[in-house]
Structures are given as C-alpha cells and as structure tokens.
C-alpha positions as CSV (number, residue, x, y, z in Angstrom):
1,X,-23.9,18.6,31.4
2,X,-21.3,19.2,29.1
3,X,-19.1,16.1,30.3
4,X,-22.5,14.0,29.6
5,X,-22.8,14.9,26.3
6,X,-19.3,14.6,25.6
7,X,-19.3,11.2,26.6
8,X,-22.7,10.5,24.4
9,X,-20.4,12.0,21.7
10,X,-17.9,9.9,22.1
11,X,-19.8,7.0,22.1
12,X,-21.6,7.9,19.1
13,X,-18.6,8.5,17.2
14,X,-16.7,4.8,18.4
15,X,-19.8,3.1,16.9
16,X,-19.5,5.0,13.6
17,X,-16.2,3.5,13.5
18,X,-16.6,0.4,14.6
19,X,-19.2,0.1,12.0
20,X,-17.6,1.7,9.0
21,X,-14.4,-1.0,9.9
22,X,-17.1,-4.0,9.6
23,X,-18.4,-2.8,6.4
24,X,-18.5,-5.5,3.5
25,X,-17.1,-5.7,0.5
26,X,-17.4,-6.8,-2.8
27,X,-15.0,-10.8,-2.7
28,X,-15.5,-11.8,-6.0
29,X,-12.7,-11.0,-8.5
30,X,-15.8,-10.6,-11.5
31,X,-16.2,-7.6,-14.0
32,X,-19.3,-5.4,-13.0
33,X,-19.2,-4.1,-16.5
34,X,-21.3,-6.9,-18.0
35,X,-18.5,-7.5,-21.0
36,X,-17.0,-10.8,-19.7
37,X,-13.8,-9.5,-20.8
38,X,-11.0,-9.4,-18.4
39,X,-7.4,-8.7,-18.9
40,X,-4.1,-9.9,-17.2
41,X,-3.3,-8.6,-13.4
42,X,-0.1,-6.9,-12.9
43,X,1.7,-9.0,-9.8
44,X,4.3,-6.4,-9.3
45,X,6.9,-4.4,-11.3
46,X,10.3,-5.7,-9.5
47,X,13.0,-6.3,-11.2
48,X,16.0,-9.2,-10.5
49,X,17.8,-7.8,-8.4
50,X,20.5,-9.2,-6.4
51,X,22.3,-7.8,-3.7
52,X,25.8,-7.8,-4.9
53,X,24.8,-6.7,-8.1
54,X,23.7,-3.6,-6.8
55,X,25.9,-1.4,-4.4
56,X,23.2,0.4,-2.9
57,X,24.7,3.4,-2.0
58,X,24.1,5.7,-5.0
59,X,20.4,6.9,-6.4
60,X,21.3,5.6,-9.8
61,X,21.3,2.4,-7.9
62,X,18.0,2.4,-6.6
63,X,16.5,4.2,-10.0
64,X,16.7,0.8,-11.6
65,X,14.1,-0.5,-8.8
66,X,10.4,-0.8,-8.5
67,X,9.1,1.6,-6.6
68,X,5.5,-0.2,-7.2
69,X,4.5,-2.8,-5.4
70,X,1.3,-5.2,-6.0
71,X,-1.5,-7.0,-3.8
72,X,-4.0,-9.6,-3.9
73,X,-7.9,-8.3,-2.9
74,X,-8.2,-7.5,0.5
75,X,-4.8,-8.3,1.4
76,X,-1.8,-6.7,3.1
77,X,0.9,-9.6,2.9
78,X,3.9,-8.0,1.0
79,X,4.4,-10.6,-2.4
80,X,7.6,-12.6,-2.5
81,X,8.7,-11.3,-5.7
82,X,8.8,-7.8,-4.2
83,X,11.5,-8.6,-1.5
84,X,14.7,-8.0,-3.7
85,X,13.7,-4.8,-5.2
86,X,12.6,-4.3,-1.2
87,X,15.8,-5.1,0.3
88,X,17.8,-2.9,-2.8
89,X,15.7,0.3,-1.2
90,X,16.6,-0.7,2.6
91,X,20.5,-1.3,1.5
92,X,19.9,2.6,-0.3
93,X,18.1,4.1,2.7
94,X,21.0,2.6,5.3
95,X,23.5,3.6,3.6
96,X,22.2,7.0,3.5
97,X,20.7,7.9,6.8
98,X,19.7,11.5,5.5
99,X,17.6,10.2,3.1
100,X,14.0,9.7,3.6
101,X,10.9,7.5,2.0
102,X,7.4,8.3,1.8
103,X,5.2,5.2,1.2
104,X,1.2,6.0,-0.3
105,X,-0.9,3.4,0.4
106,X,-3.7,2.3,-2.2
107,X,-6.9,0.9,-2.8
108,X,-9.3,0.0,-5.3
109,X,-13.3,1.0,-5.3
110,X,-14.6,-1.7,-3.6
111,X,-15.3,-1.0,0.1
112,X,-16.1,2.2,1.9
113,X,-13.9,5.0,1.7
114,X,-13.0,4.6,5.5
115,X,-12.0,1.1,5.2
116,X,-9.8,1.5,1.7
117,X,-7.7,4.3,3.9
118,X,-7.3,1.7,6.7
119,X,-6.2,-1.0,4.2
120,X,-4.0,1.5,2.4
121,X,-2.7,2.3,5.3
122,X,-2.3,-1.4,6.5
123,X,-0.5,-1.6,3.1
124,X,2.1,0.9,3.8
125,X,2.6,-0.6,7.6
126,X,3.9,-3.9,5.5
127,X,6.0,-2.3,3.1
128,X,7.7,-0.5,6.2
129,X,7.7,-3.4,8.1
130,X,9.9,-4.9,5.4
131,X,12.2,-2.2,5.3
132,X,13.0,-1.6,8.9
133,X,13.4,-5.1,9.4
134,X,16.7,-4.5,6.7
135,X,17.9,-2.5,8.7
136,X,16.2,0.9,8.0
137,X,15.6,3.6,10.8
138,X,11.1,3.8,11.6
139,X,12.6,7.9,11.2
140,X,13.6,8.0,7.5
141,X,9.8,6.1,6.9
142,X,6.3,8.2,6.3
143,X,3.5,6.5,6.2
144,X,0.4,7.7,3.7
145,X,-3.3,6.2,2.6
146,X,-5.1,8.0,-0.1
147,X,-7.3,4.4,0.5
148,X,-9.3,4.9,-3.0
149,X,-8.9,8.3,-3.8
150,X,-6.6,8.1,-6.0
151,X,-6.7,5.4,-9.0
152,X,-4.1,4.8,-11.5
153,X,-6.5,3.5,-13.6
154,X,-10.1,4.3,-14.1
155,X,-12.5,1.0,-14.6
156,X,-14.5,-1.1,-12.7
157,X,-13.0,-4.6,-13.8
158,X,-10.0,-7.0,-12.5
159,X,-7.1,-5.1,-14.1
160,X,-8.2,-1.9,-12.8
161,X,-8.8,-2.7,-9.6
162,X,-5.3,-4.7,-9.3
163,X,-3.6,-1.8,-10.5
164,X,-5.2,0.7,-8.3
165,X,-4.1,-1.9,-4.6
166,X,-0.6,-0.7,-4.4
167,X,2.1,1.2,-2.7
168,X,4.5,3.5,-4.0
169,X,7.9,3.9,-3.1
170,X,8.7,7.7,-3.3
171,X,12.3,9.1,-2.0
C-alpha cells in the first residue's frame, strides 16, 4: 500500500512540475503602469577591458571589472559585450586556484516563481559555462537562483525589469 501511494505521489508531484515549467509569461516589453513612460535598459556594466592590460593575478585587478552582467527577456545567451570583463574574472580565478566565485542568478516578476529560479538558474549555468570554458576549474564555481526574489529595483516597467534579469559575480 505504501509503495502505491508513493508512486501516486510521485506522479502527482512530476505533473506539478512539468506544469509550473510550461507556465506563460508575460512577452511584451510594455509598462503595466499605465504612464507610457519608459526609461533606457541597462545592457551590461563591463568595462574595456583587454587582456594584456590586465594581469589578472591580483584582486585589485579584477576590482576594476563588472561583476554584473545583463539579459534580454526570457533569455539565457551571455551578451557579447560581457565576454572581456568575463575572461578578466577566468584569467583571476586560474591564476588563483584557492579562490572561489559564487554566481546569483536573477529574474524579474514576470513568470511564476518556479520558473524565474529555473531561468536564474539557467542564467548562472551560462555565466559558468563562460568561465570554465577560460580555463576555470567547475570546483572554484557555485551556482545560486533567487529567480525573482530578490529585485534590485522595485517597479513594474522595462528598466526595472531589465535591471532585476541578471547575474552577479561575487568572489
């Protein structure tokens, strides 16, 4: 009896999942507000960076990086003009096997709260992705969502929301 309602458990709690992953959201880019108003998205908060203008072995090296980094709606692809700040924090993290990253995953409002930790989490994934594929060890990497749970920016308009779908880069 007990393996039969186990199973029935189980089952119940795959389709809650399945169903909370095929949730919709919200694709329109619009303010909810009713003003009209909207205000410039940030894209990301890199710097120019190149890679022999940075050694990349000291902190004070890496404290003139972004440790911020943007997307689009919905999206997990890591922005081109994040790659050189990116590749500064892999040259950092190789040259300094002991030290470690923590990447928090983001989201903004729209969607339920099960699928912003997935994409936040999604978002991470890519960020690490980026850096192991520099050179950095999956060890020195942790991986966290907060999905929506924790805006930068309280609104319910474009410039909120794209300040709120981010990663941060934390040593």
């Amino acid at each position: 009896m007990r393996t039969k309602n186990f199973g029935k458990a189980t089952a119940l709690a795959l389709t809650v999942v399945w169903a909370a992953g095929c949730s919709t959201t919200n694709t329109t880019d619009t303010d909810t507000m009713g003003g009209g108003a909207t205000t410039a998205v940030p894209t990301t908060t890199t710097q120019s960076v190149t890679d022999s203008a940075m050694s990349g072995t000291s902190m004070s090296d890496v404290k003139s990086l972004a440790t911020i980094f943007y997307f689009d709606f919905d999206q997990t692809q890591v922005k081109a003009e994040a790659a050189a700040a990116l590749r500064g924090h892999a040259k950092y993290l190789v040259a300094n096997p002991s030290a470690t990253v923590v990447l928090e995953g983001h989201a903004d409002e729209r969607g339920t709260r099960e699928y912003n930790m997935a994409l936040g989490e999604r978002r991470a994934q890519a960020i690490a992705r980026v850096l192991t594929v520099n050179g950095v060890s999956s060890s020195q990497i942790e991986l966290v969502s907060f999905g929506e749970e924790k805006p930068v920016v309280m609104g319910h308009n474009d410039s909120s929301w794209a300040q709120n779908r981010r990663v941060e880069l934390k040593y």
